[in-house]
C-alpha positions as a LaTeX table, in Angstrom:
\begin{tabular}{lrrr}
\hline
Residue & $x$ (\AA) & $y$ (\AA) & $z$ (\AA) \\
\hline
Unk1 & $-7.54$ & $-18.30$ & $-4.68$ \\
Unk2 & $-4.76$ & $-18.47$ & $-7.49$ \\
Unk3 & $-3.28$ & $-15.51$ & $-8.79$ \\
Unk4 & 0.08 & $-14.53$ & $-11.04$ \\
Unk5 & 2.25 & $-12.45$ & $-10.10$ \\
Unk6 & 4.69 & $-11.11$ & $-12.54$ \\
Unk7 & 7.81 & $-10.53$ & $-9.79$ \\
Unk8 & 7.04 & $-13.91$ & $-7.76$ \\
Unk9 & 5.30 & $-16.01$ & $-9.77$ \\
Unk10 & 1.84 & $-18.07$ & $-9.35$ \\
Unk11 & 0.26 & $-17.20$ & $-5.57$ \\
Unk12 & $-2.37$ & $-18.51$ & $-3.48$ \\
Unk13 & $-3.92$ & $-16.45$ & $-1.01$ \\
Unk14 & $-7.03$ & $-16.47$ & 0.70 \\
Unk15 & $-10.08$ & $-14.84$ & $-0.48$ \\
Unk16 & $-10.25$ & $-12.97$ & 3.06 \\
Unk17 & $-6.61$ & $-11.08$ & 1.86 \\
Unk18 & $-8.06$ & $-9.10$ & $-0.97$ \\
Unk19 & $-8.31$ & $-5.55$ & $-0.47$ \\
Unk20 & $-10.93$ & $-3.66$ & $-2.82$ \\
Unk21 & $-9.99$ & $-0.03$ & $-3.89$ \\
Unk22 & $-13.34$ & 1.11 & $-5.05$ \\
Unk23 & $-11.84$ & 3.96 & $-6.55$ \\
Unk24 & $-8.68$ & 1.76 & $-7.81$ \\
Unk25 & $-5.22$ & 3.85 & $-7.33$ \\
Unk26 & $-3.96$ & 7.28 & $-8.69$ \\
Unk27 & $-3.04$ & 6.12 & $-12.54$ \\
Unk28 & $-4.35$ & 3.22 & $-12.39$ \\
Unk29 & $-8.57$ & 3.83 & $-11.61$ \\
Unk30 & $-9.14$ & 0.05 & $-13.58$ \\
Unk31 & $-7.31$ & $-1.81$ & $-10.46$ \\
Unk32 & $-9.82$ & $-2.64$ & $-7.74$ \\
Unk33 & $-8.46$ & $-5.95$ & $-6.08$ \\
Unk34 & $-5.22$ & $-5.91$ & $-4.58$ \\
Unk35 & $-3.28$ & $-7.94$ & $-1.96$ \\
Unk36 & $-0.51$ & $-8.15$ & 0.63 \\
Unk37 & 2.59 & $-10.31$ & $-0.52$ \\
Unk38 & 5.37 & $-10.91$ & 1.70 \\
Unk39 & 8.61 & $-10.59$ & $-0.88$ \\
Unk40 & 10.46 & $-12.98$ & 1.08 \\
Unk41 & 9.91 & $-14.23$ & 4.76 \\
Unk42 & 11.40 & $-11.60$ & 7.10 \\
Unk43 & 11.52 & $-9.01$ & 4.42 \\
Unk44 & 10.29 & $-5.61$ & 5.44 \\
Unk45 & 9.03 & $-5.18$ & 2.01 \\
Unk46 & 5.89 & $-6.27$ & 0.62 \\
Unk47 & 3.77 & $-6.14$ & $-2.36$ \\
Unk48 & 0.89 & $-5.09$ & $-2.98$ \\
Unk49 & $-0.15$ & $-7.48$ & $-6.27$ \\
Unk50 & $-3.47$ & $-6.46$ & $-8.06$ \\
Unk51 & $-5.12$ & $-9.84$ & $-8.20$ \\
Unk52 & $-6.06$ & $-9.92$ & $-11.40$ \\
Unk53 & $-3.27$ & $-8.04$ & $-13.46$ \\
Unk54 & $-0.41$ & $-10.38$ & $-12.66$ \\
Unk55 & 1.96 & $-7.16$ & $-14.37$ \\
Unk56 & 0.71 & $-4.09$ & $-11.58$ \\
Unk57 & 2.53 & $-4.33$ & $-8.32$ \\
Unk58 & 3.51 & $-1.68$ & $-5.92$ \\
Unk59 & 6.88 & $-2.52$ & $-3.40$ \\
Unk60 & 5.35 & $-1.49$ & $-0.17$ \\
Unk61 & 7.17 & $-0.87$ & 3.16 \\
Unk62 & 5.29 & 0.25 & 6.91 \\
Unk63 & 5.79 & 3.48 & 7.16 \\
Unk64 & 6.51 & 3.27 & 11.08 \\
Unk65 & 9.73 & 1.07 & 9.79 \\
Unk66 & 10.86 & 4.42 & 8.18 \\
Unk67 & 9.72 & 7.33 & 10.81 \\
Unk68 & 8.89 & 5.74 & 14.36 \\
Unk69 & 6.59 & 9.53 & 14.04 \\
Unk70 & 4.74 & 9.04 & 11.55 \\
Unk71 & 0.68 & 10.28 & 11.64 \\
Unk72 & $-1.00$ & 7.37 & 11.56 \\
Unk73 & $-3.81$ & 8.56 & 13.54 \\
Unk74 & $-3.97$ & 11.80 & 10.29 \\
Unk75 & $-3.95$ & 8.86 & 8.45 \\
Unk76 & $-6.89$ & 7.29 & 9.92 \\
Unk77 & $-8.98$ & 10.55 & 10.09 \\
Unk78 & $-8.45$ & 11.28 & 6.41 \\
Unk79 & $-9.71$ & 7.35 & 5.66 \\
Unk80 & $-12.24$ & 8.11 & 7.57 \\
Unk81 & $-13.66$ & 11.16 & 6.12 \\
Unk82 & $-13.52$ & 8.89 & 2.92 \\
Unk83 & $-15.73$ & 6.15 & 3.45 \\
Unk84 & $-13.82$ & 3.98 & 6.43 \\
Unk85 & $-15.06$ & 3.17 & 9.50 \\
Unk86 & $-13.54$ & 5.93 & 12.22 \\
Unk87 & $-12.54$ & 3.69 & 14.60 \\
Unk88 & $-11.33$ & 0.70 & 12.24 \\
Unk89 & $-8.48$ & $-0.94$ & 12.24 \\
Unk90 & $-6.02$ & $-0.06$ & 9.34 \\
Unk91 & $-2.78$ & $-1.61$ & 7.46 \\
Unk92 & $-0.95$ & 1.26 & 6.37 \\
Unk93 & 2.23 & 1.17 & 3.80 \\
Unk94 & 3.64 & 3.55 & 1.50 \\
Unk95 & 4.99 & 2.85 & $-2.28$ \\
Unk96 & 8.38 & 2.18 & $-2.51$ \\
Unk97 & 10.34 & 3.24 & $-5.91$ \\
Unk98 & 13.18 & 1.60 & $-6.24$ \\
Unk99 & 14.85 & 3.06 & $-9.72$ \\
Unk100 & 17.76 & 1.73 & $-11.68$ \\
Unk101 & 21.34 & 1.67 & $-9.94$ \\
Unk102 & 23.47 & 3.91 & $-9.08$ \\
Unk103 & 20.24 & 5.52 & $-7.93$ \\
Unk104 & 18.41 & 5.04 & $-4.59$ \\
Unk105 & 15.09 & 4.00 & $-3.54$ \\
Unk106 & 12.39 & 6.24 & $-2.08$ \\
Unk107 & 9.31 & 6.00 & $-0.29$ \\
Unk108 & 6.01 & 8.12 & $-1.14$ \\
Unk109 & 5.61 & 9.17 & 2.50 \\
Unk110 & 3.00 & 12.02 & 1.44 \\
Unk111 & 0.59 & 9.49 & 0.33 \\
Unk112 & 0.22 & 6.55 & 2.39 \\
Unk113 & $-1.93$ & 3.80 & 1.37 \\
Unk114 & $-4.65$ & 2.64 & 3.93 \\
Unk115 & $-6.50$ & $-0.54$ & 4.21 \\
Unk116 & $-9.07$ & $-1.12$ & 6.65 \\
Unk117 & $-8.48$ & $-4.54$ & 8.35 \\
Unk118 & $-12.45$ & $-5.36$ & 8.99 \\
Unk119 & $-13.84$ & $-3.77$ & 6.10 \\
Unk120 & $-10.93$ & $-4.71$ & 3.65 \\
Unk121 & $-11.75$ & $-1.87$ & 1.60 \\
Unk122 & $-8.49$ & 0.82 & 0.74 \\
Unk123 & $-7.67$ & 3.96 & $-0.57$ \\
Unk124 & $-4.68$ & 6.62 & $-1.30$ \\
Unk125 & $-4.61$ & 9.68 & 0.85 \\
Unk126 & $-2.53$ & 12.57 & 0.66 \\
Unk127 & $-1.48$ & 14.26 & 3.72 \\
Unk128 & $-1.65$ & 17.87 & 4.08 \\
Unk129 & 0.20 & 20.43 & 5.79 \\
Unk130 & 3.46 & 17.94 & 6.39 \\
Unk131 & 6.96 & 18.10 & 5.14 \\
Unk132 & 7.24 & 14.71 & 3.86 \\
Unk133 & 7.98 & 14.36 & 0.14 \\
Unk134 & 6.92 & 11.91 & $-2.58$ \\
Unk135 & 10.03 & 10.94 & $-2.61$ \\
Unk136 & 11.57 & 10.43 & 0.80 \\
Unk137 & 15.08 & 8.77 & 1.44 \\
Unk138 & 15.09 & 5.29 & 2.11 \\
\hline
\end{tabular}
């Protein structure tokens, strides 16, 4: 499958690498169809390139690259409780923002993004009763 991407240019990825987001992504509910882009080989940042708006792309990072502690398995309940299989498999990242120099990036560590590796379905979820931040040093 081709696609454009606006930061790396035309992509090919499988079919079987699209993730749908029934419900899109908070501000942007018109994005459904998104995919995992490796920046560079050995980068620990990713993107996640709507497939068919080559100009809407998130820099996403593993959140388990940031906090070794991090809730995945609060993260799987809450995908659960929204339409994902319990006991699937997920990829989860967080959004990176990465602002204008001299300032520094952050991570949204309050709402990780999960995608369930069977069902290749995703959504947003905010965690609750945490102390990590929106935006969380990098």
């Amino acid at each position: 499958m081709h696609i454009e991407s606006e930061q790396l240019g035309p992509l090919e990825i499988s079919e079987d690498s699209v993730v749908s987001f029934p419900h899109g992504l908070p501000g942007f509910p018109q994005a459904h169809q998104f995919c995992l882009v490796a920046v560079k080989p050995g980068s620990r940042f990713h993107l996640l390139q709507c497939t068919h708006k080559a100009n809407l792309a998130f820099v996403v990072a593993d959140p388990l690259q940031i906090d070794p502690h991090y809730p995945l398995d609060v993260v799987q309940e809450m995908a659960s409780q929204i339409g994902l299989e319990k006991d699937e498999p997920l990829a989860v990242v967080t959004i990176v923002t990465v602002p204008a120099p001299p300032k520094t990036p952050t991570v949204n560590m309050l709402a990780p993004i999960a995608m369930g590796i069977r069902s290749r379905l995703g959504i947003q979820v905010v965690l609750h009763d945490t102390d990590y931040q929106v935006r969380h040093a990098l």
